[in-house]
C-alpha positions in Angstrom: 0.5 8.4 -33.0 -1.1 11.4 -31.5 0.3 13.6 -34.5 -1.3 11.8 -36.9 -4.6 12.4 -35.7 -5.8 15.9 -37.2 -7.8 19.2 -35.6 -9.0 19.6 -32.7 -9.5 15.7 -31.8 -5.4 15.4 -30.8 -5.9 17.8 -27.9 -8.8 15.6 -26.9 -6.9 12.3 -27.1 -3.9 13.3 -25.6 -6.3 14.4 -22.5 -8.3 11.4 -22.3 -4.8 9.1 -22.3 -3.4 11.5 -19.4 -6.1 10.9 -17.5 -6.3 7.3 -17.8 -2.3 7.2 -16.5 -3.7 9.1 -14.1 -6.9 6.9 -12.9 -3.7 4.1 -14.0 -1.4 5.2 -11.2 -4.0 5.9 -8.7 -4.8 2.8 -8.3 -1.6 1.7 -8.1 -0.8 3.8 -5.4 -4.2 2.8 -3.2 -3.2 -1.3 -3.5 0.1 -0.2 -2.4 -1.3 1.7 0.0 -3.9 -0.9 1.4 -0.9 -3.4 1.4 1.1 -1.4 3.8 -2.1 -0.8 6.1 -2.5 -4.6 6.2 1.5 -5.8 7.1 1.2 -2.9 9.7 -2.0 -4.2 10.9 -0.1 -8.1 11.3 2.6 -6.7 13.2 0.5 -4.8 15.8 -1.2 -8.0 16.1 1.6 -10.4 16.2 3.5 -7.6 18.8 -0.1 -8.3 21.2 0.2 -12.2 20.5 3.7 -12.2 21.8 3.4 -9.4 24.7 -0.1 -11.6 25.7 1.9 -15.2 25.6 4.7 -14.7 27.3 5.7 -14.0 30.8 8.1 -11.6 31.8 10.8 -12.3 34.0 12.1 -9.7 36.6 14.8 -8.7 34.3 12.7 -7.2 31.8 13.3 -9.7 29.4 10.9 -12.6 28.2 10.9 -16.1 29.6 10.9 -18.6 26.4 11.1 -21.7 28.8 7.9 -21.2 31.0 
């Protein structure tokens, strides 16, 4: 496709496509990203649930009966 595109105005497309892949991939990356920051954020909070709702027997271990 590019090659059939004369001159000077290749050179031009070919950079304009690499940087939408570029922008493309980007924002691939940042939703990945954001969706890693957010599963992190629900196992912090569901690691203070279960530390704040439970009591801990002398053994170290948590009581699921009280």
């Amino acid at each position: 496709m590019i090659g059939s595109v004369g001159g000077s105005g290749a050179l031009g497309l070919a950079t304009a496509f690499m940087k939408q892949v570029t922008a493309t991939q980007d924002i691939e990356v940042a939703v990945i990203k954001k969706g890693q920051d957010i599963e992190k954020a629900q196992g912090d909070s569901a690691l203070k649930l279960i530390d704040s709702a439970s009591s801990v027997t002398g053994t170290g271990r948590i009581d699921l009966y009280a």
